[in-house]
N, C-alpha and C positions, 0 to 999 in steps of 0.2 A: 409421675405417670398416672397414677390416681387422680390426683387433680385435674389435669388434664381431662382426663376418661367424665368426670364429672361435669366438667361444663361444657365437653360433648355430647352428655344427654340433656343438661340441662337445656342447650341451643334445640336438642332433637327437640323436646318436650314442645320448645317454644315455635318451633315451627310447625310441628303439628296441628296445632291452636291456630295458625295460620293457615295450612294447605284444607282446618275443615274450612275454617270461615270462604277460602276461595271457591272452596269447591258450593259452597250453600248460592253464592253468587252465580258460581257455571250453569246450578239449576234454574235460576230464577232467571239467569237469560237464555236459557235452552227456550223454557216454557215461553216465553215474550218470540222467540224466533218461530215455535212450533205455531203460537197464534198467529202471527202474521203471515206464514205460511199458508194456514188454514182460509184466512181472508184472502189472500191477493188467489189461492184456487178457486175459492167461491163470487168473487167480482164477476159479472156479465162483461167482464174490460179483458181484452188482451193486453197483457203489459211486460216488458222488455227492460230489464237493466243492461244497462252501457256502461263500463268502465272509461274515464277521463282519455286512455288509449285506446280507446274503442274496441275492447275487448267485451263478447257478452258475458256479464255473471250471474243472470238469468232469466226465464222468460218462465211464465204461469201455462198451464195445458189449456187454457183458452187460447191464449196467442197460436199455440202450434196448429191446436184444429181449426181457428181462422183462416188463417196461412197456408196449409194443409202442410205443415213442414217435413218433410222426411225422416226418416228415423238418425239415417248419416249424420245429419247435421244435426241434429238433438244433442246425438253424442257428442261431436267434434267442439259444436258449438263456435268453429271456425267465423269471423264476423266478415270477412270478406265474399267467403261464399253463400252466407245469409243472404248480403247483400244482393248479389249477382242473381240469386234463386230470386229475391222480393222482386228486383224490376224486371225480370222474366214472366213476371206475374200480372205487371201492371201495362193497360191499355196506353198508358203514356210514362213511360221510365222515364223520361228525358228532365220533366218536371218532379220526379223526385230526385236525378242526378242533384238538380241544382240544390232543394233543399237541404240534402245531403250536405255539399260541398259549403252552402251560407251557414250552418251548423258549426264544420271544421272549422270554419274561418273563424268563430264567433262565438266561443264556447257557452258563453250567458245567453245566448240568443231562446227565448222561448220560441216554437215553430206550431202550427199547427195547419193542417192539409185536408182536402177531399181527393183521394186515391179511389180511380176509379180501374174496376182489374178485367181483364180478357174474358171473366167467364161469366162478366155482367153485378159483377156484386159490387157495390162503393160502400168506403171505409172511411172514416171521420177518421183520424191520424192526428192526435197530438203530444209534444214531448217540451219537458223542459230541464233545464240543469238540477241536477243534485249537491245540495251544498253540506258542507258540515263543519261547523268552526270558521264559516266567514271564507270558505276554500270550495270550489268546484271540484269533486269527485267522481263525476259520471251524469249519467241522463238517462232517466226515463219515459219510455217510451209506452203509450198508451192508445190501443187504435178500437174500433168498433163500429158494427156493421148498421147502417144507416141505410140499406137499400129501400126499405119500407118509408123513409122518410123524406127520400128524395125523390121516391115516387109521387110520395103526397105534395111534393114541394112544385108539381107538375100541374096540378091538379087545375087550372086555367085552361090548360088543352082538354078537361077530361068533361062526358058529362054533366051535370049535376048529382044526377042517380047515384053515377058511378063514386065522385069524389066523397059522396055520404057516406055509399056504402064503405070504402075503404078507410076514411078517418072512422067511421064509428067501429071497425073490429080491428086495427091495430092495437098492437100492445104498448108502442110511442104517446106518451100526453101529447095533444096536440092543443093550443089554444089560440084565439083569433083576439087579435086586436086593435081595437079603430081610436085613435088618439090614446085615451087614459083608461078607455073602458075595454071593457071582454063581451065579445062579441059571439064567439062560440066555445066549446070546453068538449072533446068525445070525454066518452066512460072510463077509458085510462086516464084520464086528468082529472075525474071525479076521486077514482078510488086511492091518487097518490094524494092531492090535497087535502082529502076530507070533507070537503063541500060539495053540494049537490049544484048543480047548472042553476036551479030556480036562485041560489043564494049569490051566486058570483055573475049572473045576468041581467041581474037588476040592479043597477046602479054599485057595482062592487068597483073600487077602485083598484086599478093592475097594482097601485105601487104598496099597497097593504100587501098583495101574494108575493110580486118578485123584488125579493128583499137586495141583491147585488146581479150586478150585469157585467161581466168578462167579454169585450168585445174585439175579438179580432180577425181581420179582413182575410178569406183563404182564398179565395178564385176573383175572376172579374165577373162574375155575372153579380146581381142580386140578390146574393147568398153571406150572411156569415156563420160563422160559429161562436156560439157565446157560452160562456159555463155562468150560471144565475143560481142563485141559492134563494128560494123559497121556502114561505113561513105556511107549513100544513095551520090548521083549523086547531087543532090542539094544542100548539103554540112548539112545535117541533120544528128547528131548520132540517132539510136536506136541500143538497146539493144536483144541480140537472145539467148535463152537457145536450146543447141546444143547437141547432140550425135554426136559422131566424131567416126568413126569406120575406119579401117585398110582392104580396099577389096583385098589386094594379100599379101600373106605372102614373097613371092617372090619379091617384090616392097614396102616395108614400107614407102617410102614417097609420096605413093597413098591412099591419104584421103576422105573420101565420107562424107561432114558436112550437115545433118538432122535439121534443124531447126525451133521453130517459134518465131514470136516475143508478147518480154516480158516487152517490152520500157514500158506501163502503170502500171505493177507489182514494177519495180523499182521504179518509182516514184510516188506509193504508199506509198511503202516502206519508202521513204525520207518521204512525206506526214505526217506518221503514226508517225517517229521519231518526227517532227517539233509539230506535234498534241500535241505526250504526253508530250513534254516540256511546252506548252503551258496551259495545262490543269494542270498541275504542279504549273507554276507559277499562274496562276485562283487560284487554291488551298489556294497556302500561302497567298494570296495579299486578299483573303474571311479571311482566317483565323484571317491576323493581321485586319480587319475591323471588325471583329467580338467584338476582343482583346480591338478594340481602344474603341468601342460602351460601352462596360461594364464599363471601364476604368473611359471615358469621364460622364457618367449615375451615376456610384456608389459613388460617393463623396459627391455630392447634393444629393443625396437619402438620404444616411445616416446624413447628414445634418439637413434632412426635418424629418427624424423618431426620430431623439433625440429633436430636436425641441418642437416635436409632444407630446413628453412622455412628456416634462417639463409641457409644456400647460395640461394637464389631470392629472398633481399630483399639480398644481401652480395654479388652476382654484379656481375662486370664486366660492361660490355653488350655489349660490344666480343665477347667467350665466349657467349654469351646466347644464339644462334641453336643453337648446338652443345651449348650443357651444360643448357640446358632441356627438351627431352624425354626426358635421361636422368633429372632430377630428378623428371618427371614420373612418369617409368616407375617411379621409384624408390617414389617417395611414392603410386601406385595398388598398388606389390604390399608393401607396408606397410596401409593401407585392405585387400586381400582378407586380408591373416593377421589381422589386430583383428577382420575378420570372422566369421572362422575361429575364434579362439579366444569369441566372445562365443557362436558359437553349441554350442562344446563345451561350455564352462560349463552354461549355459540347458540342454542335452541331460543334462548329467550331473546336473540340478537336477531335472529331470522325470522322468527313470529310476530316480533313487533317493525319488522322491514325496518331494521336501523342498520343492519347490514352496510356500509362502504361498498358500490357496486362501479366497478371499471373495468367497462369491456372492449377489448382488443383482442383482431384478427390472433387467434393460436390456432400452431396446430396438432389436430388434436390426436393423433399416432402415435409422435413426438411425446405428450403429452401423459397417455395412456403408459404408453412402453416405462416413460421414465417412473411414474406411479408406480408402475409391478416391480422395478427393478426395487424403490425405497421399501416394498411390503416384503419382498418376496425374499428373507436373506437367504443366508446360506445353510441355517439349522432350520428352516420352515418345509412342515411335512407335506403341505399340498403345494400344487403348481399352476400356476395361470396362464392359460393359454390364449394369446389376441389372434381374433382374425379379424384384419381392415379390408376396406375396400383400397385398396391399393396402399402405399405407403406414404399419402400428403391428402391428408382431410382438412378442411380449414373451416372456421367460424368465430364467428365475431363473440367471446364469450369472459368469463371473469374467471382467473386460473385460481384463484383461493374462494372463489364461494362453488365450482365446478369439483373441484379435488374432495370435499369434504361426502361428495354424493357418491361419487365413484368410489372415493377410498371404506365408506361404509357399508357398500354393497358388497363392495370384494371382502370385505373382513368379515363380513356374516357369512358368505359364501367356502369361504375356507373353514371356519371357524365348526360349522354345524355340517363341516362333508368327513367323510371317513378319511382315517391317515392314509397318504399317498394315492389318494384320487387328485383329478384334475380340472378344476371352473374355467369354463368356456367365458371367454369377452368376446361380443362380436359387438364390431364399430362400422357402422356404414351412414349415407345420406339418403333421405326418402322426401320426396315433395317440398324442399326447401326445409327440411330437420334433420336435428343429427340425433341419431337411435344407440343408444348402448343397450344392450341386452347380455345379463351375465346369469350364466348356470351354474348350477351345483346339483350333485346326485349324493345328498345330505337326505337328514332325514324328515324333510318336508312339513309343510302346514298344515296342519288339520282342516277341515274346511268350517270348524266353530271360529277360530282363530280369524280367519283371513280378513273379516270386513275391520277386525278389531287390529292388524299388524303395523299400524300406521298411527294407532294413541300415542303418547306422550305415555314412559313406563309402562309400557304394556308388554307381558312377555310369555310366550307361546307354553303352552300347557304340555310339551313333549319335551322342552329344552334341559328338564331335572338341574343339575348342578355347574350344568356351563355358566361360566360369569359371564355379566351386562348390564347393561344399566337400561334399556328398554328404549332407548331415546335417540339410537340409531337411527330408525325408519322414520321415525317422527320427524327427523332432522333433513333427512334426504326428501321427503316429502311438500313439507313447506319450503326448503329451496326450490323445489321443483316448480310447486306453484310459482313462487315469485319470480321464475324464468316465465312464469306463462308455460309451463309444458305437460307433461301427462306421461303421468308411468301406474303401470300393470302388474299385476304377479297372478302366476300362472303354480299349481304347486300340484305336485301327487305323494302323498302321506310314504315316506320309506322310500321314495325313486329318485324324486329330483324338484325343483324349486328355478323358474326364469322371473328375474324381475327386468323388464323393457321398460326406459326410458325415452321419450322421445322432447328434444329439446327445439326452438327457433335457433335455426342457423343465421340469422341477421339480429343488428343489434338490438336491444330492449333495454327500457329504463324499468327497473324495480320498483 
């Protein structure tokens, strides 16, 4: 048993040594997330993640005040009714149906558009796929207001007076070009290059300023959109998202380039690629230390519980009053670490979405009932009470990755309620989801606690000596996510505790 006991600390020791080194990593990609973060708020870009299912995972508060998005949808984040709101918006939906739809079809497809919207204001609109490992993961979406620039891009119909006045106090570089040379430059195109007009109108050649040209065709008129990376005066590249328009039909190598610059959106972009490899690799490198822990734990366990059985069938009786509740103690804190380790496993299984996910019509009453019956025996002090919406609920769902959410909610809900009280389950359908919502009138979450009830080992500062391993909620939680779904806790310190889950009644791939 000693021996034993010893190279259970020694594994402790050694794992230790591992969960700091993990944790010295968690920081160093918090901070690379918190930066990126801080950039893609500070971009002049509105920009938009798209999951590969076209789910959003998120958009920057430029996008929303472009949009003027509503708060509903912030939260819901639902992408179907994104959608619906966006072409309610726009003066010709019909023309973004389609983009839309050549997208679905076409998942590498790069798109880029001039959206033009009911309340007068037109938006440059470009997206391309997000890759990672040679694999398409999503699409970002990136749009930006160019009303200013396509007023100027008018500028034929306009006086002369007029079109000076308004290229020289835009905030867009504008620059004219007649074959090879530059022809005109406003004072935003001075102070983004670095050079004065006298140095780039006198004989300056364009292909010394614009260093690469992205060209692709967005409407039929005379118009494109180019993204060009230009070489400021100081030998700095930035990057400019451009309309390039044609001002004489009679002259087509007379080009008027509208630009602003987008130098902090690309290297976002790079940013955001570097991020999710990073958070990837985080992933697996938790995963296999999850792997290793159980690994390195379940060998001496089961050591120690056969052990344990010989001593309580091999026991003199005569010793029996005195060495049986230590055997007891022994073989319940064997039983909490198998527990322990089954549920880091399962955790690490979930997080890194290696989960086995197969989903078929159940129902879910059926389901729930049979659940309370296996929890709820016959020496158990609290009691579960279902109320369904009738007694045949159905959805397309996976009965072993769904049992592991329900069945942990109900076991904290009994577990932290007073003896012989009773947790409410109520199960109904709402807007094409299905809602479980379970009560307890236990002794509640503080409100320091609640934003933190959802970590990995994290465990509530009222709970004193109730056993757990912390990894409950952490577990209900990332399944949740990987349904795509959204659950809430609602709590009052000493009364009661609701955690709502609300899941997609139709099928989804993990």
């Amino acid at each position: 048993m000693y021996q034993w006991i010893d190279e259970l600390k020694n594994t402790q020791n050694h794992l230790q040594q591992e969960v700091t080194e993990l944790k010295k990593k968690e920081v160093q990609l918090q901070k690379s997330l918190s930066l990126l973060r801080s950039t893609l708020e500070s971009t002049a870009h509105g920009i938009m993640a798209v999951s590969l299912q076209g789910n959003i995972l998120d958009f920057n508060q430029k996008f929303v005040d472009m949009w003027q998005i509503p708060n509903s949808l912030t939260l819901s984040r639902d992408y179907l009714q994104c959608q619906a709101f966006f072409e309610n918006q726009l003066k010709y939906p019909e023309a973004y149906s389609q983009v839309i739809s050549e997208i679905s079809n076409q998942s590498d497809l790069e798109s880029s558009d001039i959206l033009e919207l009911k309340d007068g204001r037109i938006f440059a609109q470009y997206s391309q796929p997000q890759w990672l490992e040679g694999k398409i993961i999503g699409r970002v979406w990136s749009i930006w207001d160019v009303t200013q620039s396509s007023q100027i891009e008018e500028t034929p119909q306009l006086k002369p007076v007029s079109w000076y006045t308004l290229a020289e106090t835009t905030n867009a570089s504008i620059f004219v070009i007649q074959g090879w040379d530059l022809s005109y430059m406003n004072p935003a195109a001075e102070v983004l290059t670095g050079y004065t007009k006298t140095e780039l109108l006198t004989g300056f050649n364009s292909c010394q300023l614009f260093k690469n040209k992205k060209r692709k065709q967005v409407c039929n008129k005379d118009l494109e959109y180019q993204e060009m990376k230009i070489l400021e005066k100081n030998g700095t590249e930035r990057w400019l998202a451009c309309v390039v328009a044609t001002l004489d039909q009679q002259q087509a190598s007379l080009e008027m380039i509208a630009g602003i610059d987008i130098t902090e959106y690309k290297q976002a972009e790079l940013d955001l690629s570097q991020t999710l490899e990073q958070l990837k690799q985080l992933s697996e490198l938790k995963a296999q230390f999850m792997s290793m822990v159980c690994h390195q734990f379940r060998t001496p366990l089961n050591v120690i519980s056969f052990s344990n059985s010989l001593l309580k069938r091999h026991i003199n009786e005569c010793y029996e009053e005195k060495t049986r509740p230590l055997l007891d103690h022994i073989q319940s804190g064997v039983e909490q670490i198998t527990k322990m380790l089954d549920d880091i496993l399962f955790f690490a299984k979930a997080e890194a979405a290696t989960i086995d996910y197969d989903a078929k019509p159940l129902n879910l009453v059926d389901f729930c009932n049979d659940l309370i019956t296996r929890m709820q025996t016959n020496d158990s002090e609290n009691r579960i009470n279902l109320l369904s919406q009738g007694s045949y609920l159905t959805a397309c769902m996976d009965q072993k990755v769904l049992e592991p959410i329900i069945s942990n909610l109900l076991d904290n809900a009994m577990k932290y309620s007073p003896i012989d009280s009773e947790v409410q389950f109520k199960l109904f359908g709402e807007c094409g989801k299905v809602v479980f919502q379970i009560t307890d009138w236990g002794i509640g979450i503080p409100i320091a606690d609640r934003e933190r009830v959802f970590e990995p080992f994290f465990r509530g500062s009222n709970i004193h000596n109730l056993p757990g391993t912390g990894l409950g909620l952490s577990i209900v939680k990332t399944l949740v996510d990987l349904h795509r779904g959204y659950i809430a806790v609602e709590s009052e310190l000493g009364v009661s505790t609701t955690f709502t889950i609300m899941l997609p009644a139709v099928k989804s791939k993990l």
